[in-house]
N, C-alpha and C positions, 0 to 999 in steps of 0.2 A: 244380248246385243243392245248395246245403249243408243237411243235416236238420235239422230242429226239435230245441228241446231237448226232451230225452225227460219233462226234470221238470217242462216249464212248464204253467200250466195251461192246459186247455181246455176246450169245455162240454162235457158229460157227454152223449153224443146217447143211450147206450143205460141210461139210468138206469133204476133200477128193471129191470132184465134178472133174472127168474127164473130161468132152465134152459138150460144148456150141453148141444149133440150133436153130437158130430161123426161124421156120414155114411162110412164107408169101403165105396168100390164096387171088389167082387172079384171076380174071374173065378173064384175058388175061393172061391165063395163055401161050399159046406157044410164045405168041412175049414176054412173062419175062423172060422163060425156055431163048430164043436165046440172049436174053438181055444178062441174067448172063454167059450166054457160050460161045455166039460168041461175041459181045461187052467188057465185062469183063474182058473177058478171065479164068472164073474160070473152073476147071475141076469138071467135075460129078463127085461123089461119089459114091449114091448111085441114080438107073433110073427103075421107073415103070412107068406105063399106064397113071399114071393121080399127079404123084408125083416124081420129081428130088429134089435130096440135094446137096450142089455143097462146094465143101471146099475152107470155107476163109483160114484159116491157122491151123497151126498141127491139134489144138483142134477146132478149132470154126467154124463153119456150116451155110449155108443159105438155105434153104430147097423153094421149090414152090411149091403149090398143088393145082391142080383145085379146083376153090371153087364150080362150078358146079357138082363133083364128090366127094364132102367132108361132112359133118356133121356141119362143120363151114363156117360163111359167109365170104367173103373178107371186110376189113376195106376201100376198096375203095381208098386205101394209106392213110386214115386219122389216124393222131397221132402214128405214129411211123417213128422212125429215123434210119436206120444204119450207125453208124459212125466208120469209119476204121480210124486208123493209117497209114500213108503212107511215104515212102520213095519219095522223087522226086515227089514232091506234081506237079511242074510248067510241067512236063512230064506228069505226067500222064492225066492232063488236058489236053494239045496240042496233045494227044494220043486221049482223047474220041472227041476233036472237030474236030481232022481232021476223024472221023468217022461217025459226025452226030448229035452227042450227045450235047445237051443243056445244058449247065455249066457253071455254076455263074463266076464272076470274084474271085482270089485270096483276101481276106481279112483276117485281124488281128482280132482275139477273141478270149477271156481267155487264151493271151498268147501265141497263138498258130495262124500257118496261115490255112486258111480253104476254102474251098469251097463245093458246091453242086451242086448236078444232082437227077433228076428222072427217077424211071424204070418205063416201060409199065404201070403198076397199079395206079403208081403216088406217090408209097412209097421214101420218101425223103433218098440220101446217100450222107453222112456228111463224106467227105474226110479231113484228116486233119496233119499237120507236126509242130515238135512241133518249 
């Protein structure tokens, strides 16, 4: 089956889409919950019993749910990436390292400088400046 072209058009099924979240369910889950809020620094959003969401930016969301208290399993970190856009990419590294945080060195790909770290779970985040 040869793929679509990426540029052509199609209809728009999700138009008008307000708010991006993407759910990550952890078996660890409280050292990810402290990862994304005291490491990160991101602010909680919304905080229950077994599920926090924590705001990346205006719209976009990163959510953690026990996967022990869930209906879905944790991917164990496998095959997924969150890749943010960053300001002050060489900062904000020297920020997680002098914290503890394990993170790749700066490098060049597709144009853009990038690096990475892992949270608790083991889900990969693709920091990156263009």
């Amino acid at each position: 089956m040869k793929p679509k072209d990426p540029n052509s058009a199609c209809e728009p099924v999700l138009a008008g889409l307000q708010r991006a979240n993407t759910i990550l369910y952890c078996h660890h889950w409280r050292q990810t919950v402290d990862f994304y809020h005291d490491v990160l620094g991101l602010k909680a959003h919304q905080v229950r019993e077994w599920f926090v969401e924590f705001q990346v930016t205006d719209r976009a969301f990163v959510s953690v749910a026990d996967a022990g208290r869930a209906t879905i399993a944790s991917a164990n970190g496998a095959g997924l990436t969150l890749s943010w856009q960053v300001e002050h990419l060489e900062q904000i590294r020297q920020a997680l390292l002098s914290k503890g945080v394990e993170v790749s060195p700066i490098r060049s790909k597709w144009g853009a400088r990038v690096c990475y770290l892992k949270d608790p779970e083991g889900h990969r985040i693709e920091l990156w400046s263009p």
